[in-house]
N, CA and C of each residue as an Amber inpcrd file, in Angstrom:
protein
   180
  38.1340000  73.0980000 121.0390000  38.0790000  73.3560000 119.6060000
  38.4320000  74.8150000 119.3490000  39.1330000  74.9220000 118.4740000
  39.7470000  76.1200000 117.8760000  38.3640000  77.4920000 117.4780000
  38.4860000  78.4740000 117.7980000  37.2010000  79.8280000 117.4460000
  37.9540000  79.7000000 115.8050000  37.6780000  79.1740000 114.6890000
  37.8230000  79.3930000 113.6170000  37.9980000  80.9090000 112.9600000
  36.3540000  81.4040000 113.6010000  36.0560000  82.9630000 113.3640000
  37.1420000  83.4020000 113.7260000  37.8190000  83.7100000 114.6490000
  39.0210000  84.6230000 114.9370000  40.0340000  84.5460000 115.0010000
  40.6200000  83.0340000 114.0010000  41.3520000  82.8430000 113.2990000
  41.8050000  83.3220000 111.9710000  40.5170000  83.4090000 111.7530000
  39.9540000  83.7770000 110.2580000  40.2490000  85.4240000 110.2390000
  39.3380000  85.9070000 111.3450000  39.6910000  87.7280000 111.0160000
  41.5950000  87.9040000 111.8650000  42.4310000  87.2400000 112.5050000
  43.0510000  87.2990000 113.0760000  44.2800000  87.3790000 111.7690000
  44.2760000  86.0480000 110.8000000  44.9940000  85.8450000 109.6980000
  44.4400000  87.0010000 108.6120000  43.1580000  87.1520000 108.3250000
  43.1130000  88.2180000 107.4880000  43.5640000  89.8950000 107.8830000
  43.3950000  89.8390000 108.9970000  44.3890000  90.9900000 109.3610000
  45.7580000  91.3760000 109.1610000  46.1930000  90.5620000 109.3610000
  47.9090000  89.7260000 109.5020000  48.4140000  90.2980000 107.6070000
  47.0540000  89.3540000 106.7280000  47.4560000  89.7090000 105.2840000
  46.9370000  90.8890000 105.1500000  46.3630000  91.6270000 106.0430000
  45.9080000  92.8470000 104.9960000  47.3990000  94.2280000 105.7140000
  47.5010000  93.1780000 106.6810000  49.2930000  94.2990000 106.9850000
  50.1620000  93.9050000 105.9980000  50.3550000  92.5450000 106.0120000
  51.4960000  92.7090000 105.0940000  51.3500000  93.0790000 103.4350000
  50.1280000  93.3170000 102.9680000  49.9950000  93.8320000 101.9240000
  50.5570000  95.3340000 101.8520000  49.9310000  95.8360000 102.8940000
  50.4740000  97.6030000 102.9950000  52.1290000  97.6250000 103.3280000
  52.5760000  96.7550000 104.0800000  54.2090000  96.3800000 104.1430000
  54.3310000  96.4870000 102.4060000  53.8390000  95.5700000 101.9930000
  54.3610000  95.3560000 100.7130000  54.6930000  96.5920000  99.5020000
  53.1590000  97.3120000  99.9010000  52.9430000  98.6530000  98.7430000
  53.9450000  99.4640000  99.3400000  54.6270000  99.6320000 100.6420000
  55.5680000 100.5350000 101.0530000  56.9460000  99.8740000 100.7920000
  56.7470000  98.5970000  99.9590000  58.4490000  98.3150000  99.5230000
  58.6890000  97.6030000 100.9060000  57.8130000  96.8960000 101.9960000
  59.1020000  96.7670000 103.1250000  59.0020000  95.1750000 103.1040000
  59.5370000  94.8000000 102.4940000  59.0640000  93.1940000 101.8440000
  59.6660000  92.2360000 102.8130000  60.8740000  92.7860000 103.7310000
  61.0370000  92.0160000 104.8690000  60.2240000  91.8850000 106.0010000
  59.3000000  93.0890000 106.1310000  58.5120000  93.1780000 107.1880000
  57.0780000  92.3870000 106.8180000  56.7920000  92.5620000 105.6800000
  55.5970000  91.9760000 105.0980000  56.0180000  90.3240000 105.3490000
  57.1140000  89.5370000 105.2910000  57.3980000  88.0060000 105.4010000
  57.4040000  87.8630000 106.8390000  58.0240000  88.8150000 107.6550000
  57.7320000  88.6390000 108.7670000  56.5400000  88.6870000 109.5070000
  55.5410000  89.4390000 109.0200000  53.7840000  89.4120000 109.4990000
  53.1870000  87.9440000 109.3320000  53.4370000  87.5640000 108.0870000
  52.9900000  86.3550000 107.5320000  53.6910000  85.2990000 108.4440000
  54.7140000  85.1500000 108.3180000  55.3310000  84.0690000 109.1660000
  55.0380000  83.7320000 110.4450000  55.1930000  84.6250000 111.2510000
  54.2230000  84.9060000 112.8890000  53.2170000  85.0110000 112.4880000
  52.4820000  85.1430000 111.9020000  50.8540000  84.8620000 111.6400000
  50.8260000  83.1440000 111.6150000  50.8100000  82.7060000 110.6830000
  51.1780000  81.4260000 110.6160000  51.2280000  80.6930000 111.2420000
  52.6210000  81.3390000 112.4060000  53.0400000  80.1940000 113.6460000
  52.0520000  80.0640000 114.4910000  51.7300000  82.0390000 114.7240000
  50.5200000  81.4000000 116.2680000  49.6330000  81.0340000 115.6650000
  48.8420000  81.0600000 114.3710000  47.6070000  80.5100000 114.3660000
  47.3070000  78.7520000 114.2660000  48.7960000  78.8800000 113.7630000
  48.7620000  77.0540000 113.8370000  48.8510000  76.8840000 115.6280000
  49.7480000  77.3980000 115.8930000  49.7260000  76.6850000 117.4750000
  48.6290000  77.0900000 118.4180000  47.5490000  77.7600000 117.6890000
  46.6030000  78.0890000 118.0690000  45.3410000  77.0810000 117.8120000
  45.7010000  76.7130000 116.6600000  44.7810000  75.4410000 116.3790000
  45.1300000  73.8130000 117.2030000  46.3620000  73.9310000 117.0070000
  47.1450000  72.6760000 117.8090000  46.9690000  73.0890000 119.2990000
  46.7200000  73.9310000 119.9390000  46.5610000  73.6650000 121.4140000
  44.8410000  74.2970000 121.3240000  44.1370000  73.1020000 121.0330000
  42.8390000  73.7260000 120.8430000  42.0330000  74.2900000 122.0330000
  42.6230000  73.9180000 123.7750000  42.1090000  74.5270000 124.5500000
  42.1700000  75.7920000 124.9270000  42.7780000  76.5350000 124.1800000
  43.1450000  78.0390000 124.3400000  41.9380000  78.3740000 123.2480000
  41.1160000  79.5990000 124.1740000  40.1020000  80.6240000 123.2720000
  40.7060000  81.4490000 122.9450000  41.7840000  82.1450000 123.2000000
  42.7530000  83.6990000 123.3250000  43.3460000  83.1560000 122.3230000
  43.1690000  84.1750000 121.0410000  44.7160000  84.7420000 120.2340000
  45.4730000  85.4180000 120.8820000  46.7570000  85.2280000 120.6130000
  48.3180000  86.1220000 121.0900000  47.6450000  87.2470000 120.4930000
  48.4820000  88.6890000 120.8500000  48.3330000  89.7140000 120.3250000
  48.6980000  89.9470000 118.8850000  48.0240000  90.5600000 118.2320000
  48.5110000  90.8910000 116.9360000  49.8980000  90.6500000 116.3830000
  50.1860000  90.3560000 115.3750000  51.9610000  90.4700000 115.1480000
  51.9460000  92.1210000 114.6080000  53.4630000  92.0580000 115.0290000
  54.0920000  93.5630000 114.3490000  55.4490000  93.6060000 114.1980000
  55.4590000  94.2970000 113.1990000  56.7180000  94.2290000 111.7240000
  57.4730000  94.9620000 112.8350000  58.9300000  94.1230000 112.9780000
  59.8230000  94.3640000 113.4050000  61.0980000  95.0910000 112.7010000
């Protein structure tokens, strides 16, 4: 079963980068946080035997 909890602070992290992406205008980097956020946390839920989040995403 999926750690919800650190899903939860894992994705709210994720949005509280791409918000500051956002206030700096970098609106490609901000879609890109979100998007890789997204992916691993879904495939994080879908392979529920993994406890480990991937590392943080970062704006490329």
């Amino acid at each position: 079963m999926p750690n919800y909890r650190k899903l939860y602070f894992y994705l709210f992290n994720a949005m509280t980068d791409a918000l500051n992406e956002i206030e700096a205008c970098n609106y490609g980097r901000a879609k890109n946080l979100l998007l890789r956020a997204q992916i691993l946390a879904e495939e994080n839920v879908i392979d529920a035997d993994s406890d480990a989040l991937p590392p943080k995403p970062t704006a490329e």
